[in-house]
mmCIF file of the N, C-alpha and C atoms, coordinates in Angstrom:
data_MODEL
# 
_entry.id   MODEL 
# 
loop_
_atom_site.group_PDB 
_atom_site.id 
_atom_site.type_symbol 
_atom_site.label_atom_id 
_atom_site.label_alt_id 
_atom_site.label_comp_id 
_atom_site.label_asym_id 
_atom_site.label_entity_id 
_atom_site.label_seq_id 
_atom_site.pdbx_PDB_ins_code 
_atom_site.Cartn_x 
_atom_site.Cartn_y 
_atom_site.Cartn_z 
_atom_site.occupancy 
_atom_site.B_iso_or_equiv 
_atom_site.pdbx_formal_charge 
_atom_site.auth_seq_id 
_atom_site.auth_comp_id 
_atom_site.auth_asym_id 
_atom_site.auth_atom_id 
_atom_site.pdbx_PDB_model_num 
ATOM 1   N N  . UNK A 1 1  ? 36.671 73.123 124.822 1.00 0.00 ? 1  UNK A N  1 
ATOM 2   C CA . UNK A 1 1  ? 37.212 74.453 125.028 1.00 0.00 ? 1  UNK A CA 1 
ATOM 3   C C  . UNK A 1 1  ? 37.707 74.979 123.681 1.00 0.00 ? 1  UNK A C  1 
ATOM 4   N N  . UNK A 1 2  ? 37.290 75.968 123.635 1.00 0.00 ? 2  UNK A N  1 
ATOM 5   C CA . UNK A 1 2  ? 37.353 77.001 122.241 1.00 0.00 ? 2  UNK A CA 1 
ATOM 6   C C  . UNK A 1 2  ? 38.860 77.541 121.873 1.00 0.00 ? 2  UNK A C  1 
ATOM 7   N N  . UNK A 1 3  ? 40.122 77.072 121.382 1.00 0.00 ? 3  UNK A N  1 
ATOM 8   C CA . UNK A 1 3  ? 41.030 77.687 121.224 1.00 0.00 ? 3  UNK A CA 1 
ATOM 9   C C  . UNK A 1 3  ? 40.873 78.910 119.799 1.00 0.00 ? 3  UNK A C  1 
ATOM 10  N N  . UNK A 1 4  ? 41.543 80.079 120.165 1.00 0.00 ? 4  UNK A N  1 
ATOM 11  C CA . UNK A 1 4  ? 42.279 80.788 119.233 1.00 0.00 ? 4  UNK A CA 1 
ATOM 12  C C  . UNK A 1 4  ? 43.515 80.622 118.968 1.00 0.00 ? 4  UNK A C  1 
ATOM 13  N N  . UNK A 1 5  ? 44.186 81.518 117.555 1.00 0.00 ? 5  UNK A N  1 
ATOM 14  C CA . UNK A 1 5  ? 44.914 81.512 117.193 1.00 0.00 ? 5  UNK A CA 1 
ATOM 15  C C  . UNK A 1 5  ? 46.062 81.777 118.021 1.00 0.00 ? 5  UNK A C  1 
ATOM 16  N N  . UNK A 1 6  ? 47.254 81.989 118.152 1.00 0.00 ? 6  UNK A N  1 
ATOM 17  C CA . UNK A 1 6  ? 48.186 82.478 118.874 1.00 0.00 ? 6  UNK A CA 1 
ATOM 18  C C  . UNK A 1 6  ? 48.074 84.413 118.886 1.00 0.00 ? 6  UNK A C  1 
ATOM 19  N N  . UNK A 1 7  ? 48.197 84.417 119.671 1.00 0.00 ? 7  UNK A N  1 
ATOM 20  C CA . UNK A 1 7  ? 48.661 86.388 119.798 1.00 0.00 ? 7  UNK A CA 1 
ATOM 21  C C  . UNK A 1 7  ? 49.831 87.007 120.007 1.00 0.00 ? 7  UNK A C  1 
ATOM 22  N N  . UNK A 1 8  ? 50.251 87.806 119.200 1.00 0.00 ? 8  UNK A N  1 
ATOM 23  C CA . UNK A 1 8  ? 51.666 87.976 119.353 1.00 0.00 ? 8  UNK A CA 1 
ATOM 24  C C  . UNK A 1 8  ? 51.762 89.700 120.085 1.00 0.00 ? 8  UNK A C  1 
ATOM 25  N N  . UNK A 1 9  ? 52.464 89.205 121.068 1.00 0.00 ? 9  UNK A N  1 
ATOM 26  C CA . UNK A 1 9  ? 52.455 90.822 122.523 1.00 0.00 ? 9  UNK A CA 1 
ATOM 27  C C  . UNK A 1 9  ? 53.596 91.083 122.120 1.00 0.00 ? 9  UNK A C  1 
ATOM 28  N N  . UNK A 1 10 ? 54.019 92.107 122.593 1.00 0.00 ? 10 UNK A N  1 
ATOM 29  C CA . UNK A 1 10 ? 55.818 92.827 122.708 1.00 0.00 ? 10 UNK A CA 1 
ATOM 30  C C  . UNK A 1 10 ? 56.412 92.379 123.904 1.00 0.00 ? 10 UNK A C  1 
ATOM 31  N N  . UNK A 1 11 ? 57.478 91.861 124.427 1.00 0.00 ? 11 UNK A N  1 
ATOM 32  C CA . UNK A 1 11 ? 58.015 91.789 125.644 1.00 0.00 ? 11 UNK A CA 1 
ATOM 33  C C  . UNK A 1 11 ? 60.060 92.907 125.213 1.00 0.00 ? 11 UNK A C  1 
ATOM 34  N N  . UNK A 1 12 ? 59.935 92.728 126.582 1.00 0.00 ? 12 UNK A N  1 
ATOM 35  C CA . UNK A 1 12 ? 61.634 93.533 126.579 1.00 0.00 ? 12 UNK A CA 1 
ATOM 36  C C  . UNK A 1 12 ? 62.230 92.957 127.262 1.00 0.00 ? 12 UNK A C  1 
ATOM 37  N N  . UNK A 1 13 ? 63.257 92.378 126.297 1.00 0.00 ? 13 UNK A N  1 
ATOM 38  C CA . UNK A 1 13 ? 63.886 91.104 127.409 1.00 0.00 ? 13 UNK A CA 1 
ATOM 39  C C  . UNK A 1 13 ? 65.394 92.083 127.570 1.00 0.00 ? 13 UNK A C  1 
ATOM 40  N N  . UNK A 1 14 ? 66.057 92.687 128.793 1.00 0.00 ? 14 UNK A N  1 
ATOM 41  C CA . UNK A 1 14 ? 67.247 93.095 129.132 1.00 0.00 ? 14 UNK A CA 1 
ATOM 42  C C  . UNK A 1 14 ? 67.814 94.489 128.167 1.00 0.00 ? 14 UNK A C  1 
ATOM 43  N N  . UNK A 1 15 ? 66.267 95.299 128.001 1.00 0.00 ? 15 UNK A N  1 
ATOM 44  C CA . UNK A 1 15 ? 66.653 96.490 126.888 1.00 0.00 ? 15 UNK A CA 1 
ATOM 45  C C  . UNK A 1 15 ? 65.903 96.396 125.869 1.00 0.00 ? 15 UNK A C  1 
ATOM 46  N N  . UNK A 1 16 ? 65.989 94.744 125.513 1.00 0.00 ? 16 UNK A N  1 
ATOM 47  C CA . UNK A 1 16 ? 65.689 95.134 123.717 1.00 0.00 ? 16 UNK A CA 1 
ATOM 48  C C  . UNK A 1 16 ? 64.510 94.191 123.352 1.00 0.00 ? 16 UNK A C  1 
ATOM 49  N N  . UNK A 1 17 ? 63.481 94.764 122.484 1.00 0.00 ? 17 UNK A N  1 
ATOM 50  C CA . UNK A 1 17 ? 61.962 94.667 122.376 1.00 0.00 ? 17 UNK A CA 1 
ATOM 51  C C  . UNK A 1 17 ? 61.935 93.070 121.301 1.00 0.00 ? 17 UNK A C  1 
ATOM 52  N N  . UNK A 1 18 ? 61.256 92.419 121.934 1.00 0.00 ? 18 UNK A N  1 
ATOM 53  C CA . UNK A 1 18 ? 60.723 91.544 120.633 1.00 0.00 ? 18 UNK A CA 1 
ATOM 54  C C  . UNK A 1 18 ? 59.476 90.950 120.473 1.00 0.00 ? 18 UNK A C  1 
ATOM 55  N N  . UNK A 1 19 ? 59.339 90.523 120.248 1.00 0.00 ? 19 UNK A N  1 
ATOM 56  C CA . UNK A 1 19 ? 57.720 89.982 120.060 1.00 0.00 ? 19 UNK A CA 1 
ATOM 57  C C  . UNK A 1 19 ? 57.331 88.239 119.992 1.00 0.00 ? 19 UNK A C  1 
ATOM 58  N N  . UNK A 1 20 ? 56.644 87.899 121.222 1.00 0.00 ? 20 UNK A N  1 
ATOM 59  C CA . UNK A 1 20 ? 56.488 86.166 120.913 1.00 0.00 ? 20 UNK A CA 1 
ATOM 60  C C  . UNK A 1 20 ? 54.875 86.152 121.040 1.00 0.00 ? 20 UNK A C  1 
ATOM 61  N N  . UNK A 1 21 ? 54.303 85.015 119.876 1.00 0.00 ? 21 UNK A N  1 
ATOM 62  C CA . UNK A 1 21 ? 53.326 84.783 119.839 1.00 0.00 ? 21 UNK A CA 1 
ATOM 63  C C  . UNK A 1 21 ? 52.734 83.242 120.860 1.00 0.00 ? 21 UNK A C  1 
ATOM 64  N N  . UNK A 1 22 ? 52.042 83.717 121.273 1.00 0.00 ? 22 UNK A N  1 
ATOM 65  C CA . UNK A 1 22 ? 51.307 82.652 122.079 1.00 0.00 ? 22 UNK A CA 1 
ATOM 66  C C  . UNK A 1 22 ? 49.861 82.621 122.344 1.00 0.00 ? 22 UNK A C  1 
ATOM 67  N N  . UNK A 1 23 ? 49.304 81.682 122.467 1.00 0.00 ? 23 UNK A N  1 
ATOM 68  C CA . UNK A 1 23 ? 47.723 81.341 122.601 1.00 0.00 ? 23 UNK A CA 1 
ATOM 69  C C  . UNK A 1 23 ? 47.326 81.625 124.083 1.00 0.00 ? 23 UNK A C  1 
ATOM 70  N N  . UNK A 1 24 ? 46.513 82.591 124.226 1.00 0.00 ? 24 UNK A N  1 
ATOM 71  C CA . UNK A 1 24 ? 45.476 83.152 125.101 1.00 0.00 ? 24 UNK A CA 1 
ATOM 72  C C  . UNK A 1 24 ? 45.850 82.453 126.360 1.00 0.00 ? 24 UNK A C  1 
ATOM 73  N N  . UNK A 1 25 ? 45.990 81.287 126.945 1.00 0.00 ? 25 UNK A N  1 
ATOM 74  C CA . UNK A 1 25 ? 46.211 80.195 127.879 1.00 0.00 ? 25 UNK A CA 1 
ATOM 75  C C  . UNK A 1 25 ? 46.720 80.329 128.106 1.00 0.00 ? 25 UNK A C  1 
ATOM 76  N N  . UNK A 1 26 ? 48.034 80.359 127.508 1.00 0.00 ? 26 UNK A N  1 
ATOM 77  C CA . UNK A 1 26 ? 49.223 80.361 128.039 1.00 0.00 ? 26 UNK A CA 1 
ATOM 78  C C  . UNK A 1 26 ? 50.168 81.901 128.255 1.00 0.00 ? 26 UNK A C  1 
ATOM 79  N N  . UNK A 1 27 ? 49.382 82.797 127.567 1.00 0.00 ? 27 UNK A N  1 
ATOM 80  C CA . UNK A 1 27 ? 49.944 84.037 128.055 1.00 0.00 ? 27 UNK A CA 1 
ATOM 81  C C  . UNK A 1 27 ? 49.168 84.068 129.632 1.00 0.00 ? 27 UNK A C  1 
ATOM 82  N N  . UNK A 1 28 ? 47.857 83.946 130.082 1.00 0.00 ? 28 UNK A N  1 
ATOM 83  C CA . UNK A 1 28 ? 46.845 83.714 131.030 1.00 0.00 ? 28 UNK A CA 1 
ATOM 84  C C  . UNK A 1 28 ? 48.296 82.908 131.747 1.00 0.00 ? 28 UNK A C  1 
ATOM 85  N N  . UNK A 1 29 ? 48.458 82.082 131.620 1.00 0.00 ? 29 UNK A N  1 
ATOM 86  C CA . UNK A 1 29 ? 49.347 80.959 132.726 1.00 0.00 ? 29 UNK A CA 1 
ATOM 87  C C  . UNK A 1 29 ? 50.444 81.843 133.213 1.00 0.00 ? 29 UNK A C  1 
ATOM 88  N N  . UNK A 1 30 ? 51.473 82.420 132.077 1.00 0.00 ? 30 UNK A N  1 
ATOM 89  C CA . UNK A 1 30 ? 52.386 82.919 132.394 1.00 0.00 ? 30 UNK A CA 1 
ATOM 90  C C  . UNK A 1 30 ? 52.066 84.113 133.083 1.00 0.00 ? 30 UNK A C  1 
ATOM 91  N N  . UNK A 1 31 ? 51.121 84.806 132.773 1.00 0.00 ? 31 UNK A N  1 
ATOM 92  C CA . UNK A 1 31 ? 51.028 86.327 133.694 1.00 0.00 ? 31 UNK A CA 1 
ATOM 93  C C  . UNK A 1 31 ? 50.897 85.742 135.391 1.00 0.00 ? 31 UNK A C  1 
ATOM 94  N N  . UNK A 1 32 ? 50.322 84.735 135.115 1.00 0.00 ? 32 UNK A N  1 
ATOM 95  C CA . UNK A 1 32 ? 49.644 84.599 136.586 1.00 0.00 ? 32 UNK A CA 1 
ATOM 96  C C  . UNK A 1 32 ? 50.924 83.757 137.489 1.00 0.00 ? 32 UNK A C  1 
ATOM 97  N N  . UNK A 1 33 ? 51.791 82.944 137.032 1.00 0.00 ? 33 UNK A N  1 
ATOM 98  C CA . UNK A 1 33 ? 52.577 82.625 136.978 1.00 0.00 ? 33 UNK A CA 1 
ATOM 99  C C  . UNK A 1 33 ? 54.215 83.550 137.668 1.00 0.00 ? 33 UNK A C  1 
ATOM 100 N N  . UNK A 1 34 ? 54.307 84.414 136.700 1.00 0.00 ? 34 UNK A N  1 
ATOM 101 C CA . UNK A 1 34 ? 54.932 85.963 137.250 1.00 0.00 ? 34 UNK A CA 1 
ATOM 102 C C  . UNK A 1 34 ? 54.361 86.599 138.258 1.00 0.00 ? 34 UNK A C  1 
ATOM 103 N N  . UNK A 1 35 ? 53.222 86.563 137.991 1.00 0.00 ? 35 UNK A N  1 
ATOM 104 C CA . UNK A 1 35 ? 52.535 87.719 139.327 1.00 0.00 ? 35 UNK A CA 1 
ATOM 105 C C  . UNK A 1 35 ? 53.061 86.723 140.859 1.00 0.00 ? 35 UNK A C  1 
ATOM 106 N N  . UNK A 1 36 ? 52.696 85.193 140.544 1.00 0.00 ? 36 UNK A N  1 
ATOM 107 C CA . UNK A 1 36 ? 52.372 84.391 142.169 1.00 0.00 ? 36 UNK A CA 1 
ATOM 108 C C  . UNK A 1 36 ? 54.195 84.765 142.544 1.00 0.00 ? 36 UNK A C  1 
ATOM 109 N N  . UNK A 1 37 ? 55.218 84.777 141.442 1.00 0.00 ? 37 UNK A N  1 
ATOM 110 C CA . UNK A 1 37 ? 56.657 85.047 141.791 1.00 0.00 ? 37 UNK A CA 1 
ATOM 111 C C  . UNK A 1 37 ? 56.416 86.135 142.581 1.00 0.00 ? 37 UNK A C  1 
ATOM 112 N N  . UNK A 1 38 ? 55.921 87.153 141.917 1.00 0.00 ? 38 UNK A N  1 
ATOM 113 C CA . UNK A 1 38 ? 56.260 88.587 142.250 1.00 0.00 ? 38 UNK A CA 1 
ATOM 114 C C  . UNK A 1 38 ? 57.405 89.299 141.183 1.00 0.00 ? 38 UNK A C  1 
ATOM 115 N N  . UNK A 1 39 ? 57.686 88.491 140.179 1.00 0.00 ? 39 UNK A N  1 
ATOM 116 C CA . UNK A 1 39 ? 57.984 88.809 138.736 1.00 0.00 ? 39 UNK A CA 1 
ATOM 117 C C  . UNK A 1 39 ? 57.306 89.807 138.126 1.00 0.00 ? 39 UNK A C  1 
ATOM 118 N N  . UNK A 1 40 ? 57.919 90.817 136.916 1.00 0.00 ? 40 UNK A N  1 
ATOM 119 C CA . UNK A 1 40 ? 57.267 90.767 135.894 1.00 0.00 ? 40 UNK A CA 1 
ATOM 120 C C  . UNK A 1 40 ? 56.980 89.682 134.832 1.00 0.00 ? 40 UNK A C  1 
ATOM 121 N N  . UNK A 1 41 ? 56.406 89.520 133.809 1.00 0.00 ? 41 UNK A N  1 
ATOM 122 C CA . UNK A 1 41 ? 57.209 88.875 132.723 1.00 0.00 ? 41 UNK A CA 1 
ATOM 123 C C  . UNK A 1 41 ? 57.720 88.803 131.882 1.00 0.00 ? 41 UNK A C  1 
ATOM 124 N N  . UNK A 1 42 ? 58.082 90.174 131.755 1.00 0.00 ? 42 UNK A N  1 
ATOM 125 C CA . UNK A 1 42 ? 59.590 90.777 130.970 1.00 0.00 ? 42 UNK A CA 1 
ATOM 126 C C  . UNK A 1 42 ? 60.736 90.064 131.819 1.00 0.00 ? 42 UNK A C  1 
ATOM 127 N N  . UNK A 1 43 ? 60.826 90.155 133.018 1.00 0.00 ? 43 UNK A N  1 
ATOM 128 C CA . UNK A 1 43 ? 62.037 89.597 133.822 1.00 0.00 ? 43 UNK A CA 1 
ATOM 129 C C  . UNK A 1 43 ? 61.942 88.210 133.526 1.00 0.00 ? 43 UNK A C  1 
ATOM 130 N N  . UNK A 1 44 ? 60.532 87.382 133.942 1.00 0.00 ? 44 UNK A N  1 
ATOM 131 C CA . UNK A 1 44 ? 60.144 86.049 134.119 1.00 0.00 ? 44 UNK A CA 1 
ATOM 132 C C  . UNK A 1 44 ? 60.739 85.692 132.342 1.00 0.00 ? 44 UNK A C  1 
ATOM 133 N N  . UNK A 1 45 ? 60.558 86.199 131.156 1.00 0.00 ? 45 UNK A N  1 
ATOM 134 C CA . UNK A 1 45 ? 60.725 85.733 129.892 1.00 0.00 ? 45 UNK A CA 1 
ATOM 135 C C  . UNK A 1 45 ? 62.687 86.194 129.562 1.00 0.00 ? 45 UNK A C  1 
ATOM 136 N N  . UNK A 1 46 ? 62.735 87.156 130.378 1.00 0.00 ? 46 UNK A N  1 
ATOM 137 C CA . UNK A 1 46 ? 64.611 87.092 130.362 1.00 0.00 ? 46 UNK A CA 1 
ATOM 138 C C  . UNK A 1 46 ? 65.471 86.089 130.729 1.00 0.00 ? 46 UNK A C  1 
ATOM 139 N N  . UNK A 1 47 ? 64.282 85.460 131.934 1.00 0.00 ? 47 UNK A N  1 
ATOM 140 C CA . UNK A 1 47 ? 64.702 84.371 132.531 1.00 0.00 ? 47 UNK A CA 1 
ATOM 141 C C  . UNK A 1 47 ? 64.965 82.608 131.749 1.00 0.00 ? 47 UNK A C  1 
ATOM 142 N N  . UNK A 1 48 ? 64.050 82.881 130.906 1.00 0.00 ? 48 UNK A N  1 
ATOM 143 C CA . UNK A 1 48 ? 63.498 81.726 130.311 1.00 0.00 ? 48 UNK A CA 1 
ATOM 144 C C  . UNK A 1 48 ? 64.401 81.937 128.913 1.00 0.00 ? 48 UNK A C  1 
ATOM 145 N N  . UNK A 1 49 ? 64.444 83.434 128.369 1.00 0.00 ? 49 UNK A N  1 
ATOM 146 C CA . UNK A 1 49 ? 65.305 83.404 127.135 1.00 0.00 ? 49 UNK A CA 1 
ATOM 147 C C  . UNK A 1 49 ? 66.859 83.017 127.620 1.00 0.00 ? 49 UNK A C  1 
ATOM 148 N N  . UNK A 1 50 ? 67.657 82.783 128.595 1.00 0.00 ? 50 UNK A N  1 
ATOM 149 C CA . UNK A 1 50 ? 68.621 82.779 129.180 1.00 0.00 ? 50 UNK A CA 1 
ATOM 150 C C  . UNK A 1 50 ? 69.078 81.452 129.051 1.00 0.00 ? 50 UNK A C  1 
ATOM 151 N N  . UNK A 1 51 ? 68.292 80.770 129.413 1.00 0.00 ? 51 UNK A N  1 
ATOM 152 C CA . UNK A 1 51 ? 68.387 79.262 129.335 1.00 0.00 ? 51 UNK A CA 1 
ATOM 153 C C  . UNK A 1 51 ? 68.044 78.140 128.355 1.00 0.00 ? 51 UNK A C  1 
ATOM 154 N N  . UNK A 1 52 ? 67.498 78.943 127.480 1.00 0.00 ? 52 UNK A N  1 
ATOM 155 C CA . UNK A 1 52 ? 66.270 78.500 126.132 1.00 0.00 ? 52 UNK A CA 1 
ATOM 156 C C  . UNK A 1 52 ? 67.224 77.476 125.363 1.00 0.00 ? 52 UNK A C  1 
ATOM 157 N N  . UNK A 1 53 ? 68.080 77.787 125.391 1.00 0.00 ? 53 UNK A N  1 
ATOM 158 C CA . UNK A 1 53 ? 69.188 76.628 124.115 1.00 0.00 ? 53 UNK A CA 1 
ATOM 159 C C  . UNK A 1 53 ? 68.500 77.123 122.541 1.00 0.00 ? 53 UNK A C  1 
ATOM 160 N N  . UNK A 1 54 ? 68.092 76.364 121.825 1.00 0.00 ? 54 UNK A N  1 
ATOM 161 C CA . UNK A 1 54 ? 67.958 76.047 120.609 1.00 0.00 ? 54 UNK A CA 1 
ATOM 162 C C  . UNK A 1 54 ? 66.574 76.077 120.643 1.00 0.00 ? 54 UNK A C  1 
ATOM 163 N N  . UNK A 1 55 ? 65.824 76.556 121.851 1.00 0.00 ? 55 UNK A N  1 
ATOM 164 C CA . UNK A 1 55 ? 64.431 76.663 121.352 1.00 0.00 ? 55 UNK A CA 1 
ATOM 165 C C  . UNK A 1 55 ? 63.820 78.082 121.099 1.00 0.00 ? 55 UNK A C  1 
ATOM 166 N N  . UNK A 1 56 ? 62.634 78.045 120.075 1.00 0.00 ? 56 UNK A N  1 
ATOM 167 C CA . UNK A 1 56 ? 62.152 79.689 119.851 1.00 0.00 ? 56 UNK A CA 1 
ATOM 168 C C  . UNK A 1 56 ? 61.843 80.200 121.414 1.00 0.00 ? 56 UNK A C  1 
ATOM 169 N N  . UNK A 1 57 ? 61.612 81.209 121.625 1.00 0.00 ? 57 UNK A N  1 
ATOM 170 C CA . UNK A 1 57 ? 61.390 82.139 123.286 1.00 0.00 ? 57 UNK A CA 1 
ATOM 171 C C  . UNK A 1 57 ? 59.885 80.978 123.443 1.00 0.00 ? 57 UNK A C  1 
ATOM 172 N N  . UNK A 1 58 ? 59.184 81.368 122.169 1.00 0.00 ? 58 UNK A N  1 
ATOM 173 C CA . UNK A 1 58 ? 57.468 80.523 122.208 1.00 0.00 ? 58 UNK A CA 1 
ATOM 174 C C  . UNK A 1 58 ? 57.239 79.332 123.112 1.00 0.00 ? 58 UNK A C  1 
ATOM 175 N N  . UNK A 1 59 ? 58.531 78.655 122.527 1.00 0.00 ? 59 UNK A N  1 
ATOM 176 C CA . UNK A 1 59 ? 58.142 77.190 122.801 1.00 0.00 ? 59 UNK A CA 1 
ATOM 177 C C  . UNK A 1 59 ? 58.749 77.097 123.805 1.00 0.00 ? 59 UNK A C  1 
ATOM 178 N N  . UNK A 1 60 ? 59.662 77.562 124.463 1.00 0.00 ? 60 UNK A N  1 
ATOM 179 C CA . UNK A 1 60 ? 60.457 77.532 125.639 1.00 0.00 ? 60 UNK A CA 1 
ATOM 180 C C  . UNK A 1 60 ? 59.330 78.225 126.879 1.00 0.00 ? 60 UNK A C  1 
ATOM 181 N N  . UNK A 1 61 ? 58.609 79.306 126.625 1.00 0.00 ? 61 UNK A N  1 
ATOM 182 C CA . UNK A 1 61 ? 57.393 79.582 127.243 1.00 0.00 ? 61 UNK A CA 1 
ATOM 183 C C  . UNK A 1 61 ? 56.702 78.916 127.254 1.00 0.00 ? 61 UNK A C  1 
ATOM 184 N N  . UNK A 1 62 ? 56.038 78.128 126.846 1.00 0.00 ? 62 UNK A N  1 
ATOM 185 C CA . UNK A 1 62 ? 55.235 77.059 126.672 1.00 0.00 ? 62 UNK A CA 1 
ATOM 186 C C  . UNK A 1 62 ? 55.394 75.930 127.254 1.00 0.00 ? 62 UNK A C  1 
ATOM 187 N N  . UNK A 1 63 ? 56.760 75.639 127.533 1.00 0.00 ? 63 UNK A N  1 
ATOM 188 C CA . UNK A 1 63 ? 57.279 74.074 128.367 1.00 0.00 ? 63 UNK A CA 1 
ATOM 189 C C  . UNK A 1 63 ? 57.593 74.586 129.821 1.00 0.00 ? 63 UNK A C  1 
ATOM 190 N N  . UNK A 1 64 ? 58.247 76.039 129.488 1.00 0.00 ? 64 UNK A N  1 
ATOM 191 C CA . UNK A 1 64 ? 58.204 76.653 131.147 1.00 0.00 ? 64 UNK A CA 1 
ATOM 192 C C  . UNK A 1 64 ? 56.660 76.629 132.006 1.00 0.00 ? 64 UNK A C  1 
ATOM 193 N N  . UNK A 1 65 ? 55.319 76.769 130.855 1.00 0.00 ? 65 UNK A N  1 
ATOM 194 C CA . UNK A 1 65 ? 54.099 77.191 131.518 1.00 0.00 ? 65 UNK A CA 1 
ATOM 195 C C  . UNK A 1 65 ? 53.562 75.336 132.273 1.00 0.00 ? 65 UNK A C  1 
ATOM 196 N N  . UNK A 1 66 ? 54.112 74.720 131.302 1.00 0.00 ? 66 UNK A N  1 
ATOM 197 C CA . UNK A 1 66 ? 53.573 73.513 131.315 1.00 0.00 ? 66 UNK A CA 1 
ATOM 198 C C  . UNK A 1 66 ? 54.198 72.601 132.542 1.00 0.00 ? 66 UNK A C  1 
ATOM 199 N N  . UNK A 1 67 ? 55.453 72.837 132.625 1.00 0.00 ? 67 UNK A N  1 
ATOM 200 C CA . UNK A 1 67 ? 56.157 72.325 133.432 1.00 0.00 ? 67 UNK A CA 1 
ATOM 201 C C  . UNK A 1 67 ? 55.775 72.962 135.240 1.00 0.00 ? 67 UNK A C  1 
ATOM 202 N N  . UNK A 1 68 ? 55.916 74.017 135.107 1.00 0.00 ? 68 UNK A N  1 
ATOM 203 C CA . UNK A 1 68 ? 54.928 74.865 136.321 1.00 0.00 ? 68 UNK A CA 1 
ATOM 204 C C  . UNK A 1 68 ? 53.619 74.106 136.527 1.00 0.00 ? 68 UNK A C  1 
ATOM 205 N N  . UNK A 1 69 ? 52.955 73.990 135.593 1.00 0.00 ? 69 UNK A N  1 
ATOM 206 C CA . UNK A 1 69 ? 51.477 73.404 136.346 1.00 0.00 ? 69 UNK A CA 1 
ATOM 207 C C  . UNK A 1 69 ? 51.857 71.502 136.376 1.00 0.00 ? 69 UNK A C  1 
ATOM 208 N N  . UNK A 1 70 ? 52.613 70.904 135.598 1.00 0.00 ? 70 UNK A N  1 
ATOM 209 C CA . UNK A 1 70 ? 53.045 69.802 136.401 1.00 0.00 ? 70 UNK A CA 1 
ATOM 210 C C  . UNK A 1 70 ? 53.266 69.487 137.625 1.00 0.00 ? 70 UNK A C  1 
ATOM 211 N N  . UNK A 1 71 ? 54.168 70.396 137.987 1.00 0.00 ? 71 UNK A N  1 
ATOM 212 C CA . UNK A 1 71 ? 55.032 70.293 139.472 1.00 0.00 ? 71 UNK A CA 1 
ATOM 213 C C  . UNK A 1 71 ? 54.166 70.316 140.416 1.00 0.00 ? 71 UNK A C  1 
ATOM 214 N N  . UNK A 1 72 ? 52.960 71.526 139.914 1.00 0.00 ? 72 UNK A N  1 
ATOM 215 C CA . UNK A 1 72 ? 51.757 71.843 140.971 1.00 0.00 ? 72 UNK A CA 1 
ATOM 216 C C  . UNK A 1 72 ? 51.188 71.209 141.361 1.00 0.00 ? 72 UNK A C  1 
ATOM 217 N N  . UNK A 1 73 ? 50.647 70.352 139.997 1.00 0.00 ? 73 UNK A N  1 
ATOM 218 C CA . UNK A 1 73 ? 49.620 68.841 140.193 1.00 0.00 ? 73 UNK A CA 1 
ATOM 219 C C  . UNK A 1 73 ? 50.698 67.577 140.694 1.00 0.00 ? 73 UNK A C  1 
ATOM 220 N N  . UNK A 1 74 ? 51.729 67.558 140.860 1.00 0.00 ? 74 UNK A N  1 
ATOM 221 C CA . UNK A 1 74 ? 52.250 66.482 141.522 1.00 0.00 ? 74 UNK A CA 1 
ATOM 222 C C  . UNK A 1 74 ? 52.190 66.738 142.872 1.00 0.00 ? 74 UNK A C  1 
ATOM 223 N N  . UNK A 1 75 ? 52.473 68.554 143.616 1.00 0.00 ? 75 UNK A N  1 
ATOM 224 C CA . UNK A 1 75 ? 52.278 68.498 144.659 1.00 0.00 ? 75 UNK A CA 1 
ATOM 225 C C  . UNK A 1 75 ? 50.912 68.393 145.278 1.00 0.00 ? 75 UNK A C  1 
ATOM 226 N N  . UNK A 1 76 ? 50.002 68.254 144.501 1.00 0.00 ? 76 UNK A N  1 
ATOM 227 C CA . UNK A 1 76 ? 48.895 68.011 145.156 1.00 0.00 ? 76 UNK A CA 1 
ATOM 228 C C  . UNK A 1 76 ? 48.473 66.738 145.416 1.00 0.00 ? 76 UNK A C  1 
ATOM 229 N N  . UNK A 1 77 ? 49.167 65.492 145.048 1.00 0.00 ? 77 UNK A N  1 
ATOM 230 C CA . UNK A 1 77 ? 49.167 64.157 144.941 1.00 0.00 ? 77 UNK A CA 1 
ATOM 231 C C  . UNK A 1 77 ? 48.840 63.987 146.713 1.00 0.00 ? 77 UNK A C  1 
# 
């Protein structure tokens, strides 16, 4: 599977605009991800910046996307 570079979108987390870069996949995970909530993912990434600690929004998206499709594949055990 063919990766690209990361892409960096605008999100608005609670007002105010910023920008996180992420690779094609995982923006793909997270939209779809928000949508199955019934989220946006401006809300879904407010959510995640809220709790983030010491990590960039990126990488905290990234363990949120990852951790989601864990849980999934365990419930399918």
């Amino acid at each position: 599977m063919a990766h690209r570079r990361p892409v960096k979108r605008s999100l608005t987390l609670r007002g105010h605009r910023t920008s996180v870069s992420l690779e094609d996949i995982f923006w793909d995970a997270f939209r779809n991800i928000a949508s199955a909530d019934g989220r946006t993912i401006n809300g879904l990434a407010a959510e995640i910046d809220e709790t983030r600690g010491d990590l960039g929004l990126a990488s905290a998206i990234r363990i949120y996307v990852l951790e989601r499709a864990l849980k999934r594949d365990q419930s399918l055990e």
